[in-house]
VOPAGU-2260 file (C-alpha; in pm, 1 decimal, decimal comma):
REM VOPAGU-2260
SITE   aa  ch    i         X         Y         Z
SITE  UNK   A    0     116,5   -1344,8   -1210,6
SITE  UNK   A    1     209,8   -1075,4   -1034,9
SITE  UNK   A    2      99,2   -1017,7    -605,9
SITE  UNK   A    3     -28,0    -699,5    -461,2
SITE  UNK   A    4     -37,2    -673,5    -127,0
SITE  UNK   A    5    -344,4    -463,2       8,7
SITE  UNK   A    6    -303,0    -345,1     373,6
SITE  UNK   A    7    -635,2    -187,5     493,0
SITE  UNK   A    8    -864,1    -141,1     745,4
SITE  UNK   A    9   -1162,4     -58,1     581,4
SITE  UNK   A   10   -1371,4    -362,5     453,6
SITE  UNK   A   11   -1532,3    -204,7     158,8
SITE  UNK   A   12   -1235,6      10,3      73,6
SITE  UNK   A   13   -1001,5    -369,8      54,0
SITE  UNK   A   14   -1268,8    -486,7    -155,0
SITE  UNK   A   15   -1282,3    -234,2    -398,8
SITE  UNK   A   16    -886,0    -210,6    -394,0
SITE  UNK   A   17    -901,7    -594,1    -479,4
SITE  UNK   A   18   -1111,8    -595,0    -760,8
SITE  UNK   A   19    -971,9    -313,5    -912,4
SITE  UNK   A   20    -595,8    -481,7    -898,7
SITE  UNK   A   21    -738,5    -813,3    -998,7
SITE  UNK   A   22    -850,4    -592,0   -1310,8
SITE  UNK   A   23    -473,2    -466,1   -1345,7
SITE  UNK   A   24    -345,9    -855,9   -1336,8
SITE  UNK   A   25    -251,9    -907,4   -1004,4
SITE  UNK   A   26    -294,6   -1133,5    -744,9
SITE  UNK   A   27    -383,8    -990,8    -465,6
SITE  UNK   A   28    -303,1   -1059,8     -37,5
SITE  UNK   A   29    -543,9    -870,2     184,0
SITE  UNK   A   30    -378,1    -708,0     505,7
SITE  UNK   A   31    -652,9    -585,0     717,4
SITE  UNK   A   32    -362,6    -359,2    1011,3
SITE  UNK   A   33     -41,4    -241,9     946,0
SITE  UNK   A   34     128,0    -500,8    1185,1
SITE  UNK   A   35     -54,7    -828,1     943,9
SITE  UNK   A   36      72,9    -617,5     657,7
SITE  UNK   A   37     414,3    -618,8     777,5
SITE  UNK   A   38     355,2   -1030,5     867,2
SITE  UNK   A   39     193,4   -1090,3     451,0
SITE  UNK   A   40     500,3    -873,6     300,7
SITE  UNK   A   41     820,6   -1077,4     459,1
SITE  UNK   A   42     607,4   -1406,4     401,6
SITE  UNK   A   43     469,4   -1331,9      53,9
SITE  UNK   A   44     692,7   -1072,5    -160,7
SITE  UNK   A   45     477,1    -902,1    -299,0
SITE  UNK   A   46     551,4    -662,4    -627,8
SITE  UNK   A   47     336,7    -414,9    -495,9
SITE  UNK   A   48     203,9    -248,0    -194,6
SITE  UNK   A   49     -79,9     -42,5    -183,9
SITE  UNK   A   50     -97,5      65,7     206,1
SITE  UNK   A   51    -294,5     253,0     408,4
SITE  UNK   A   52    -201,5     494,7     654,4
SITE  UNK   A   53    -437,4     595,9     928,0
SITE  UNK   A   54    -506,8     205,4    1031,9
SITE  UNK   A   55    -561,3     109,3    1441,2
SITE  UNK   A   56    -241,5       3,7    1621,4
SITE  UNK   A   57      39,7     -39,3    1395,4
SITE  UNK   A   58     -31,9     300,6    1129,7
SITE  UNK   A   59      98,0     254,6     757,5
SITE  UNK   A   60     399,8     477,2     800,9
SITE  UNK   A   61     509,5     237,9    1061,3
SITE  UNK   A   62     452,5     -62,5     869,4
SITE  UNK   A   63     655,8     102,1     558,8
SITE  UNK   A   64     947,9     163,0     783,9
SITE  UNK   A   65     949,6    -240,6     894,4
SITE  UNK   A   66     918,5    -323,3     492,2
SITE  UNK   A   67    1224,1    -145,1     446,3
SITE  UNK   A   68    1419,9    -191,3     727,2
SITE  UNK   A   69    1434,1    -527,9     608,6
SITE  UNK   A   70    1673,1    -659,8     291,5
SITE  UNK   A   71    1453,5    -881,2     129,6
SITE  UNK   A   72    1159,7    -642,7     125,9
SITE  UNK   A   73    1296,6    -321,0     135,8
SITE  UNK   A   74    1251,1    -267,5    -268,5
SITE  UNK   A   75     898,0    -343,8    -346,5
SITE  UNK   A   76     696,5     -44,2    -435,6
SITE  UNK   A   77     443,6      98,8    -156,1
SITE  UNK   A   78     175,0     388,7    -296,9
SITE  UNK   A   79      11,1     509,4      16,4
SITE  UNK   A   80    -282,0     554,1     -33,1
SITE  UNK   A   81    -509,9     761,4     201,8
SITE  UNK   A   82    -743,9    1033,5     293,4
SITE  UNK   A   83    -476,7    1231,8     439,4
SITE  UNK   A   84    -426,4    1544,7     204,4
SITE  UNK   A   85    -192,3    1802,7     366,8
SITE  UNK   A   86     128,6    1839,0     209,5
SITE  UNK   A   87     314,0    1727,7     515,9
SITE  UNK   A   88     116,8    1396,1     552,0
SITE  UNK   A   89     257,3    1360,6     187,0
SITE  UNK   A   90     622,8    1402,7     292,6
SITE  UNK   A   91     564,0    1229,5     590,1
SITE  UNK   A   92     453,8     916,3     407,4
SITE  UNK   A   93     767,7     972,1     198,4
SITE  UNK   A   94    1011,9    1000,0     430,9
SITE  UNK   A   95     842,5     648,6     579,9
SITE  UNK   A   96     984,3     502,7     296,6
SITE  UNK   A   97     657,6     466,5      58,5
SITE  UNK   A   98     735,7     540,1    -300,5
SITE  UNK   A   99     429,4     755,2    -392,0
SITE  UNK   A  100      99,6     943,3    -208,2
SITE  UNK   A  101    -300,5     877,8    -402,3
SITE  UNK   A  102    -518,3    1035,9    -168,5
SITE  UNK   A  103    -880,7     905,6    -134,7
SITE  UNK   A  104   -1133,6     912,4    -286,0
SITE  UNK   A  105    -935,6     839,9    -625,6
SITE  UNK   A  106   -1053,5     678,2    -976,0
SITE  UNK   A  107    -983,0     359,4   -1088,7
SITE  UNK   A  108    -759,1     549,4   -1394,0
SITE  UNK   A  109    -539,3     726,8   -1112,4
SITE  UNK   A  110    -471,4     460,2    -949,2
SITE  UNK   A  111    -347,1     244,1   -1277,9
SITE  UNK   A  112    -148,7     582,6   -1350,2
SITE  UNK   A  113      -4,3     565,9   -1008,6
SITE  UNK   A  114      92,4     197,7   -1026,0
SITE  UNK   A  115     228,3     222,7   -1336,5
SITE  UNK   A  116     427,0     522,0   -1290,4
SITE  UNK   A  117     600,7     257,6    -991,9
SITE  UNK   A  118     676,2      12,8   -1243,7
């Protein structure tokens, strides 16, 4: 089976992210800061990271740049995935390193597209 790791802040938001990528067929590893999401991704591998960005401490554009500053990590996918919406906050997160942007509030069907569109 294949492991999504989930870094986010937000305890409702992690839980909904969970169930809807346990309904994709992952497994998922809940993150709940950027600096435990960093920690979960060298120890676990994931195939997929769905991160947050505006997170306490260590932010989710940080974390992305430790992910890929490192060889055995820095290919797995990241989607951000965040209420930011400005265009720059979108380049931003992509010059961090993350492969795509879903800004919240999305649907379960954009965020299959999304993931998908990764694979």
């Amino acid at each position: 089976m294949k492991k999504a790791l989930v870094v986010e802040d937000h305890p409702d938001m992690l839980e909904v992210l969970t169930w809807q990528l346990e309904m994709m067929g992952f497994s998922v590893i809940a993150a709940k800061n950027g600096k435990e999401g960093v920690e979960k991704a060298f120890e676990e591998k994931p195939q997929l990271i769905l991160m947050d960005i505006m997170m306490p401490g260590m932010d989710g554009r940080e974390a992305t740049r430790l992910i890929r500053a490192n060889a055995e990590t820095q290919d797995i996918p990241i989607l951000a995935a965040t209420v930011l919406f400005r265009e720059s906050d979108r380049r931003s997160c992509l010059e961090a390193g993350c492969n795509d942007f879903i800004q919240k509030p999305f649907t379960f069907q954009e965020l299959q597209q999304m993931i998908e569109g990764l694979a």
